[in-house]
Each structure stands twice: as structure tokens, then as C-alpha cells.
PLY file of the C-alpha trace (Angstrom):
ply
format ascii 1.0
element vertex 380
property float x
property float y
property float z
element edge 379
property int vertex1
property int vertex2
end_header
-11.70 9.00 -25.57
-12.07 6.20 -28.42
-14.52 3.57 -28.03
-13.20 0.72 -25.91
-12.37 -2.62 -26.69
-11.87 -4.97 -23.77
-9.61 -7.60 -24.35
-10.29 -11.44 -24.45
-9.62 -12.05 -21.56
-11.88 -9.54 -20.14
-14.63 -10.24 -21.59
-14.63 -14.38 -20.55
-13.96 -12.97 -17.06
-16.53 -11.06 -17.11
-19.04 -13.65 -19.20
-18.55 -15.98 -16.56
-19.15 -13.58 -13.34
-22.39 -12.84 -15.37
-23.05 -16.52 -15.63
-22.30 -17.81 -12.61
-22.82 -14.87 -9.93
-25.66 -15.84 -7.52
-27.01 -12.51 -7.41
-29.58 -11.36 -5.39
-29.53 -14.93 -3.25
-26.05 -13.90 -2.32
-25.15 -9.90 -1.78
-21.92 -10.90 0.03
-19.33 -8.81 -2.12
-21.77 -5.79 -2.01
-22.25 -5.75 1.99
-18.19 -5.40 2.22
-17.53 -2.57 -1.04
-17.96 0.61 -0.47
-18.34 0.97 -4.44
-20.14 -1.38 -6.31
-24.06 -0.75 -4.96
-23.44 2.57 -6.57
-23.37 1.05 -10.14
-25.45 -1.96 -9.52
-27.18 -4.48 -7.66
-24.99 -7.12 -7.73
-21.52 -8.85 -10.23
-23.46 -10.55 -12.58
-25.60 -7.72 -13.49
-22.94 -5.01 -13.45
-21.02 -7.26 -15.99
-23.84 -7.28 -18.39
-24.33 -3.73 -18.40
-20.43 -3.10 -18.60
-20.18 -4.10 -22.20
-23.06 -2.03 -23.48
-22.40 0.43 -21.40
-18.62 0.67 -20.71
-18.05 2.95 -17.63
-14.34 4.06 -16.99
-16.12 5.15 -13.50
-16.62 1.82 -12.51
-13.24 0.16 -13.30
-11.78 3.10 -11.22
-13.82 2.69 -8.94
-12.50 -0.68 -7.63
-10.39 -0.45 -4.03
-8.64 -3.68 -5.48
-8.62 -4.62 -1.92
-9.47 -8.10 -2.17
-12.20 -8.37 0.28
-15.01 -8.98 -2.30
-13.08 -11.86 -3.49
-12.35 -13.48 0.24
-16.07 -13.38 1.01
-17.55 -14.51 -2.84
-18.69 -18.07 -2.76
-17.30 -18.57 -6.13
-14.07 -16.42 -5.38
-14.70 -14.11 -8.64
-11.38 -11.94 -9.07
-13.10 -8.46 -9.37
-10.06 -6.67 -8.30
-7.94 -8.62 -11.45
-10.72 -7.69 -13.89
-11.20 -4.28 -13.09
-7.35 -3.69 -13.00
-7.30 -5.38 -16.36
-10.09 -3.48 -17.49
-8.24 -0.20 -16.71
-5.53 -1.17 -19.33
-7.95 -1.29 -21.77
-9.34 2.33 -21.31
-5.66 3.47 -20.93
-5.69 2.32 -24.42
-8.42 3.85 -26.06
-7.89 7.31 -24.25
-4.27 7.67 -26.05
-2.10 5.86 -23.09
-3.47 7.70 -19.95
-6.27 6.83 -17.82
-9.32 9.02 -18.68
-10.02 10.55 -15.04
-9.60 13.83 -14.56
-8.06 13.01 -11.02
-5.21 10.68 -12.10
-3.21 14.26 -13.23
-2.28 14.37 -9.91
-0.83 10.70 -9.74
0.85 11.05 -12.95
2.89 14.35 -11.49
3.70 12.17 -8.48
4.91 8.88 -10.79
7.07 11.51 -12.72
8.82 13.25 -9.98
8.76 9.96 -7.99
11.23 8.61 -10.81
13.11 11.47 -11.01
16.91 12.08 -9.77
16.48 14.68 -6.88
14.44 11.91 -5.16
15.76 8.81 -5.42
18.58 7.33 -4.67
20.80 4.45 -4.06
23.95 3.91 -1.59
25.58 0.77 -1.70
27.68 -1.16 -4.27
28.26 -5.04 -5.17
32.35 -4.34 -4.69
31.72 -3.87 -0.82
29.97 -6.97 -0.87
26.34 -5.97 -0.01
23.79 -8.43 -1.08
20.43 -7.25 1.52
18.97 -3.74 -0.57
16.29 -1.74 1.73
13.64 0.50 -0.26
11.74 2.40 2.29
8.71 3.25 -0.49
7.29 6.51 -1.07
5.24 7.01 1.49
7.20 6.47 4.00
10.09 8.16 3.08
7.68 10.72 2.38
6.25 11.33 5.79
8.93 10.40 8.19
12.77 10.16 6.79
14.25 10.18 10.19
12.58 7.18 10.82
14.02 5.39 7.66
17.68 6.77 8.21
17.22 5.34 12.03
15.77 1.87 10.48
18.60 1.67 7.88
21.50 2.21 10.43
19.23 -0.73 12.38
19.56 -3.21 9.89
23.51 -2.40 8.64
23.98 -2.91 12.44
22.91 -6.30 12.60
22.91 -7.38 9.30
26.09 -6.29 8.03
26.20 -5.35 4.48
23.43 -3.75 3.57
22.23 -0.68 1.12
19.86 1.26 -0.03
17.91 2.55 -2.77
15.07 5.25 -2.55
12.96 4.91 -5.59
8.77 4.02 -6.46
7.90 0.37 -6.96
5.48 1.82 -9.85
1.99 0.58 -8.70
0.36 4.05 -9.26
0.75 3.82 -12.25
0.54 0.36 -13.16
-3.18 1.21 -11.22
-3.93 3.96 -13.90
-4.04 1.14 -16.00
-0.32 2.42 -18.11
1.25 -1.18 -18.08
3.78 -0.51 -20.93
4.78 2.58 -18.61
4.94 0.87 -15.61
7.20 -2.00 -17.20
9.64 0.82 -17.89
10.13 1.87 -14.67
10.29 -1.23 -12.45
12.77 -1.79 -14.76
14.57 0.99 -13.88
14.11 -0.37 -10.14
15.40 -3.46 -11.30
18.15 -1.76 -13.21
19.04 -0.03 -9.67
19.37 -3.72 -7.66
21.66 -5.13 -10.26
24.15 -2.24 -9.66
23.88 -2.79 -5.76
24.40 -6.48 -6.16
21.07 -7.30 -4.61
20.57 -10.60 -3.45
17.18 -9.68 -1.38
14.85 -6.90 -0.83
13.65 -6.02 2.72
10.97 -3.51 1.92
8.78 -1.08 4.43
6.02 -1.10 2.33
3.37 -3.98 1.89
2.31 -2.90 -1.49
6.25 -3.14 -2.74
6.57 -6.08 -1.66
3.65 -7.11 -3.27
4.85 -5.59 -6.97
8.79 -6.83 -6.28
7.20 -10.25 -6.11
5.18 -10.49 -9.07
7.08 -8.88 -11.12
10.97 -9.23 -10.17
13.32 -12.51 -10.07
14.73 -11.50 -6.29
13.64 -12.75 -3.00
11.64 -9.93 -1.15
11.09 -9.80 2.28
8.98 -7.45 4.73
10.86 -5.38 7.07
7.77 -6.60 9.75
9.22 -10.42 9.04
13.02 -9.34 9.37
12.51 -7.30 12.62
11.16 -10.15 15.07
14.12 -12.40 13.63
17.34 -9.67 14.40
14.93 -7.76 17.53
15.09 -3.90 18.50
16.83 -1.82 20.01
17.56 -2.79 23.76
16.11 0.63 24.47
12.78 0.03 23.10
11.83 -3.12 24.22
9.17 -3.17 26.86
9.21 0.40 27.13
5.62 1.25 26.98
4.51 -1.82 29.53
2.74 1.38 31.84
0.93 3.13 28.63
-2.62 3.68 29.28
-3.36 3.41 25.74
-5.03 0.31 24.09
-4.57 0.42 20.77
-6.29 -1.35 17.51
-4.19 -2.72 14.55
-5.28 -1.56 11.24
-3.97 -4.24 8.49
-3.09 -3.22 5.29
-5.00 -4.81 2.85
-2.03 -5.34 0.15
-1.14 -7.57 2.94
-4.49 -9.76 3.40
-3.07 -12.98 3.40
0.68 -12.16 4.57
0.43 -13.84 8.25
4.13 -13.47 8.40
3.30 -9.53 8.31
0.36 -10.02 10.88
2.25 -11.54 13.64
5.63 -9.36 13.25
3.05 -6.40 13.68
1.78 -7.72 16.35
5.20 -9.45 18.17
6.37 -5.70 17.80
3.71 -4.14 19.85
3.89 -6.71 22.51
8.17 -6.06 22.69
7.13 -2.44 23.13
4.50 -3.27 25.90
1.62 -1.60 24.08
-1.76 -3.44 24.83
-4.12 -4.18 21.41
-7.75 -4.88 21.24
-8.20 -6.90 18.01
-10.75 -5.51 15.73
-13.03 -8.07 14.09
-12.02 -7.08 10.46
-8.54 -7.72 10.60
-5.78 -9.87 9.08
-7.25 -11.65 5.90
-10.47 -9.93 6.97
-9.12 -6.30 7.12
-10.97 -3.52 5.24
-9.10 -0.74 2.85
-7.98 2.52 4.31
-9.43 4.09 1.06
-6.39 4.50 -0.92
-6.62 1.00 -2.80
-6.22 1.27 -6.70
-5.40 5.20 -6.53
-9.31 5.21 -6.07
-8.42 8.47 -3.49
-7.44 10.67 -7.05
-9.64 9.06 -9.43
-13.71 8.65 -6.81
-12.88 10.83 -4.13
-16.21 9.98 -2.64
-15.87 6.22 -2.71
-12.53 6.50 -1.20
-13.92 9.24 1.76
-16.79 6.67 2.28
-14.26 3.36 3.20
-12.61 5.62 5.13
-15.17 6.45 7.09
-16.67 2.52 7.36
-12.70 2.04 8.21
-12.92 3.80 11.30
-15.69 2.98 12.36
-15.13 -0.88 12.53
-12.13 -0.09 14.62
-12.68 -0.93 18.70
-10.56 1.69 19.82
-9.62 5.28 19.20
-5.94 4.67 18.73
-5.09 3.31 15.86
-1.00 1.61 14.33
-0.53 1.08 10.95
2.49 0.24 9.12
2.11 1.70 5.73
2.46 5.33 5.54
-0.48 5.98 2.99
-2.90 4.00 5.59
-2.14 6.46 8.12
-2.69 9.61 6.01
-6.00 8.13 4.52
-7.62 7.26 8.65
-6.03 10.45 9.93
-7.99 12.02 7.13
-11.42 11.11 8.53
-10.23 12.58 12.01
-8.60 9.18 13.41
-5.86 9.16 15.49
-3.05 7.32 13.77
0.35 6.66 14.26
2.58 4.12 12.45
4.63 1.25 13.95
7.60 3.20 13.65
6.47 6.38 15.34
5.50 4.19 18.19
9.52 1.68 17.94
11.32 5.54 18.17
9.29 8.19 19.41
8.12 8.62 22.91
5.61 6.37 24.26
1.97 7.38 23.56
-0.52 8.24 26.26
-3.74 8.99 26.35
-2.78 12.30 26.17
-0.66 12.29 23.45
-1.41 13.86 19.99
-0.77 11.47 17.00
1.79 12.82 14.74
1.39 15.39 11.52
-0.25 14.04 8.60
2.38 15.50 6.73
1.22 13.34 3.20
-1.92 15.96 3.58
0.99 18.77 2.53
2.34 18.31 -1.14
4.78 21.01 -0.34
5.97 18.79 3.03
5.79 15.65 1.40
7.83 16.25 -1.10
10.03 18.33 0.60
10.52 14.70 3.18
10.94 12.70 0.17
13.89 15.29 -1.06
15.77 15.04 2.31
15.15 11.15 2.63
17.40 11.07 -0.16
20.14 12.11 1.71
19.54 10.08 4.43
19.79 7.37 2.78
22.91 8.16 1.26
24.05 9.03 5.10
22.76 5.82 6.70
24.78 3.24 4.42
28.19 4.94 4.76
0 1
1 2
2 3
3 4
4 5
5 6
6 7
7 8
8 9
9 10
10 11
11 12
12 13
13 14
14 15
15 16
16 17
17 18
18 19
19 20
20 21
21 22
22 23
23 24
24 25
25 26
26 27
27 28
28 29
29 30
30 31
31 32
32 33
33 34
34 35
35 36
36 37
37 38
38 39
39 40
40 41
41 42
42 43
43 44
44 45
45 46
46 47
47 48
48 49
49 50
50 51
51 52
52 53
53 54
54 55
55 56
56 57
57 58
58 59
59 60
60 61
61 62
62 63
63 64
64 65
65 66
66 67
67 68
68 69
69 70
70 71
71 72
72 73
73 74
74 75
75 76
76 77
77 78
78 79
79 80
80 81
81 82
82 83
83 84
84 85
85 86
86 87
87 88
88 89
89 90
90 91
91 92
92 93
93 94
94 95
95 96
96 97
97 98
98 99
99 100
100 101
101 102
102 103
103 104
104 105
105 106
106 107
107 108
108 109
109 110
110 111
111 112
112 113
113 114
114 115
115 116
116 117
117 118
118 119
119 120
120 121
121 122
122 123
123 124
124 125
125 126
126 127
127 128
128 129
129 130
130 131
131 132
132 133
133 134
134 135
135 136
136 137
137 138
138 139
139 140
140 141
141 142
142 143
143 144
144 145
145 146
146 147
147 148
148 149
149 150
150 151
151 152
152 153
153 154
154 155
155 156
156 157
157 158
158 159
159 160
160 161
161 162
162 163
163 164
164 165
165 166
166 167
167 168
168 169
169 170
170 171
171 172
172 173
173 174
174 175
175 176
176 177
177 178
178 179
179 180
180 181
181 182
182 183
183 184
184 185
185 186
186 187
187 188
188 189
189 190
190 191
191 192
192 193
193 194
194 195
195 196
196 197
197 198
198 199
199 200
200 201
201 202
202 203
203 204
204 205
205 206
206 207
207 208
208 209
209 210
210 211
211 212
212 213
213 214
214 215
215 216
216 217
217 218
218 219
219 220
220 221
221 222
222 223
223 224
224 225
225 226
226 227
227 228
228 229
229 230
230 231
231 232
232 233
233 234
234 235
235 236
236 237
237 238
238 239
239 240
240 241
241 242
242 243
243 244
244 245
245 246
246 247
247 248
248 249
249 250
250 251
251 252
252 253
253 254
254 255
255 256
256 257
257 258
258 259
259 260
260 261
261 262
262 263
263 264
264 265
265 266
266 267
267 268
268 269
269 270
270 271
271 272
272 273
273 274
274 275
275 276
276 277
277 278
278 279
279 280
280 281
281 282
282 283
283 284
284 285
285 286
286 287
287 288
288 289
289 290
290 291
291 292
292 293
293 294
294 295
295 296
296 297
297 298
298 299
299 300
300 301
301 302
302 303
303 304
304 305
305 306
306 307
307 308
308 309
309 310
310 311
311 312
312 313
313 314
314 315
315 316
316 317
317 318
318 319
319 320
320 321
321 322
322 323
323 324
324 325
325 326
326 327
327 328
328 329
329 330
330 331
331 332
332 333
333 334
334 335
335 336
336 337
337 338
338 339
339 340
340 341
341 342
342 343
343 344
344 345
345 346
346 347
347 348
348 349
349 350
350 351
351 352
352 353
353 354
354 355
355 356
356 357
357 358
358 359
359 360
360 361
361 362
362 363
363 364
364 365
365 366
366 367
367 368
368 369
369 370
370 371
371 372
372 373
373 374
374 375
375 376
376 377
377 378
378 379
């Protein structure tokens, strides 16, 4: 790799964290990250050493969570900087990021683009203006769930397709922005041929991308669901579970209360009783997969797993966002997503959570092939 040049606006980010941070009378941002005592005692110091002593480690590093900027005094945007950052070592290491576990996320961004898995159903003649994108996790671990979702939604809200495809944020977190402009493009591309009006998405950190960087109104499938209900069959159906469950947020979703509560209205229309964990909602923690950190510090992610779990009150655990689940069931939690728990039988204390099926490449992609047709199936 070339030497790197941060850009401007880099480097006055990071002059003024250096400037301003109150160091060692503060420590707030380094009680909550799992990653940053590891290069440093505090922001201001790290920052100083950075341009000396650039460390691609470091940038990589970053969850991109959020959480160090909720609790700074000063709100510092770490997350922005680091992610910024990245770009610039994505530069001077001839357009991909320089860790040796990104390999991995570029053969996933490749094939995640590719045409035997994704897919569209749908077109503007038949009038459909509502487009759901399941995201890749998802559709990767449980397809059933998204056909049975998608024939949910054309029920009650008439007119609506599909389209199976990555929003891009792996690798716009490697830090390849000219690459990742290219293909949520080609997302874009895909909801001008459907006629798209809005996006209902499954997946927090879509949503999150489709905002910033699309003209289209995007919705979460967690805000549409309290407004059109569920099934008839599902409501209340778990009122005599034993189980007492504890809501893990997704941090992409830190400030989304709209999210929050439709979790949280869903679990009470199912019956299931929840024990709020203190770090939750705009306080939530990462599961560990934050800024691809999983592929590129294995340890840093295995270590906010692990301080994950156990700030979590109970030993049953929802999440909606497929990747969460796979990262806590990792660190032997028992996990299942929202949707396991809106279709599947009603969990007991004796029941086993479901497969981590993301923990199989084979499986995973295997799901992701057949969600394809699905899709297709679903919107017809």
C-alpha cells in the first residue's frame, strides 16, 4: 500500500477532536467501545498519533455504531471520520481496502450483485408503486419468511413488488465509494423499472443507505406492520409463553423510535412478555457486525459480542435484523428474530432457537438462491 493522504476534510475533523477532546477528565466514548482503548487512551490523543502514524487497523476498527457519539459531551462524529478515513486508504491501496479479511466481503458484494440472486417481480404497467427489498441477510437466513411477509403486504396493500438485491453498505464500509455509487445505482436502476413510489425495507441498515442516498420515500417494514396489523392467527397467540424475552435494538436504528415501538407493539400483539434491557433504543450496543468490523478485527467484533450479551437481562433474546441474530447466536445466545417468533410456533422455555444458518456459506447462499424465486412467486 502507498502512503496515505487523508483528505481535507479529515484532517480538520480530526484537528478539532484533538483540540477539543476532554481527554482523560472525560473517558465516556472509551467506557462504551469495545475498540478504541486498544489504540489509545482517549480521541484527542489517538488523532494526533493517526497522522504520524496512519493505522488502517484503527479506521477498521470502528463498529460505526454511534454510541461513542450519543455519550461524547461534544458529540465528535468518530463513526463519520473513520468511515471517511477508510476511503482514503481504499485509495492509496489501489481501490480495495487493505485488510486481509475484507476478501471475504468483496466475494459476498460480487455475488450479492449478481443475476442468480437477485431479483425483481413487479412492473409500473400493473400499477405497483410500494417495492419490498427483504436485504441480504434476511433473505439469506430465512426465505420462507420473506415469501410469507410479501404475500402479507400484497394482501393488504394491494399493488406491491419486489426486488431482491444488496443496498451496497459492505462495501461502501470497505471504504470503495466510487464502487458502491455503481451499484446503488443499479438498485436505483431496479425501482425505476418497478415504478417505485416507496420502499418498505426489512432491514434497518437499508433503510438507512435508501435514505441518504436515494430520492424515494423509505419506510421500515416494523413502521408499516402496526399500521395494516397481522395475521388474525397470530395475534395474541403466545399470551401463555413462559418465556420473557429481551429486545436487542439494532444500532443502524439508534434513533428510529418509529422502529422501537413497532418492535415492541409486535411482541405485545403476539403476547410475548419483554424485560427491557438498560442499553436499548438510542442507548443500544452493536451486535459486533457494525462497519464489516466481523471480516476486517475479528477480535474486536468477538469482544462486543460478548459485552452484547452480557448487558442483556434475559436469556432469550428478538432481533429484527438477520446479521444481529447470527453475530449473538455466535457467542452462544439464544436468538430468534421477530419473524421467527410472527410465523413459527410459539417459543417456550423449552424451545431451541432456530439454525444460525448465516454461520454456513454453503446454506446461506444456497437461501439467498431460492429467495429469489420466492420472490418472484410471492408477487404473482
Amino acid at each position: 500500500m502507498r502512503p496515505v493522504t487523508f483528505s481535507e476534510e479529515v484532517g480538520l475533523c480530526a484537528g478539532l477532536i484533538s483540540k477539543n477532546c476532554l481527554r482523560e477528565h472525560c473517558g465516556r466514548c472509551m467506557e462504551v467501545c469495545p475498540m478504541m482503548s486498544r489504540f489509545g487512551d482517549d480521541p484527542g490523543s489517538l488523532m494526533e498519533r493517526y497522522f504520524t502514524e496512519p493505522d488502517p487497523a484503527l479506521a477498521y476498527s470502528c463498529l460505526t455504531c454511534g454510541l461513542c457519539e450519543t455519550v461524547c459531551p461534544k458529540q465528535f462524529p468518530l463513526p463519520w471520520l473513520f468511515t471517511e478515513a477508510r476511503k482514503d486508504f481504499v485509495k492509496a491501496n489501489g481501490g480495495k481496502s487493505p485488510m486481509p479479511g475484507h476478501r471475504s466481503t468483496r466475494f459476498h458484494q460480487t455475488f450479492g450483485f449478481s443475476a442468480p440472486f437477485t431479483a425483481k417481480a413487479g412492473s409500473s404497467k400493473e400499477g405497483k408503486t410500494r417495492t419490498f427489498l427483504a436485504g441480504c441477510s434476511l433473505s439469506s437466513s430465512a426465505p420462507e419468511e420473506v415469501g410469507k411477509t410479501l404475500e402479507w403486504l400484497n394482501a393488504q396493500l394491494p399493488g406491491m413488488s419486489a426486488v431482491q438485491k444488496c443496498c451496497g453498505l459492505p462495501t461502501k464500509n470497505m471504504g470503495q465509494e466510487e464502487l458502491f455509487q455503481k451499484r446503488i445505482t443499479s438498485l436505483e436502476d431496479d425501482f425505476r423499472a418497478l415504478g417505485t413510489e416507496e420502499v418498505i425495507t426489512a432491514c434497518q441498515n437499508c433503510k438507512k443507505v435508501l435514505t441518504e442516498n436515494l430520492m424515494l420515500p423509505v419506510r421500515s417494514l416494523w413502521e408499516v406492520l402496526p399500521e395494516i396489523g397481522i395475521p388474525e392467527e397470530c395475534r395474541g397467540k403466545a399470551k401463555d409463553s413462559d418465556v420473557v424475552f429481551t429486545i436487542h435494538d439494532s444500532c443502524s436504528a439508534r434513533y428510529d423510535t418509529a422502529i422501537h415501538d413497532g418492535i415492541r407493539w409486535l411482541m405485545e400483539e403476539l403476547g410475548y412478555k419483554v424485560r427491557e434491557a438498560e442499553a436499548s433504543r438510542e442507548k443500544t450496543l452493536c451486535c459486533g457486525a457494525g462497519g464489516m468490523v466481523n471480516d476486517g478485527n475479528p477480535e474486536v467484533a468477538k469482544a462486543a459480542v460478548k459485552r452484547r450479551l452480557e448487558t442483556l437481562p434475559s436469556d432469550h433474546i428478538v432481533v429484527y435484523c438477520g446479521t444481529c441474530r447470527s453475530m449473538l447466536a455466535t457467542g452462544g445466545g439464544k436468538v430468534w428474530h421477530i419473524l421467527d417468533l410472527l410465523y413459527g410456533p410459539v417459543v417456550t422455555s423449552e424451545s431451541l432457537p432456530p439454525e444460525n444458518v448465516l454461520g454456513s456459506t454453503p446454506k446461506a447462499w444456497k437461501n439467498r438462491y431460492d429467495c429469489t424465486r420466492t420472490v418472484k412467486t410471492a408477487i404473482l
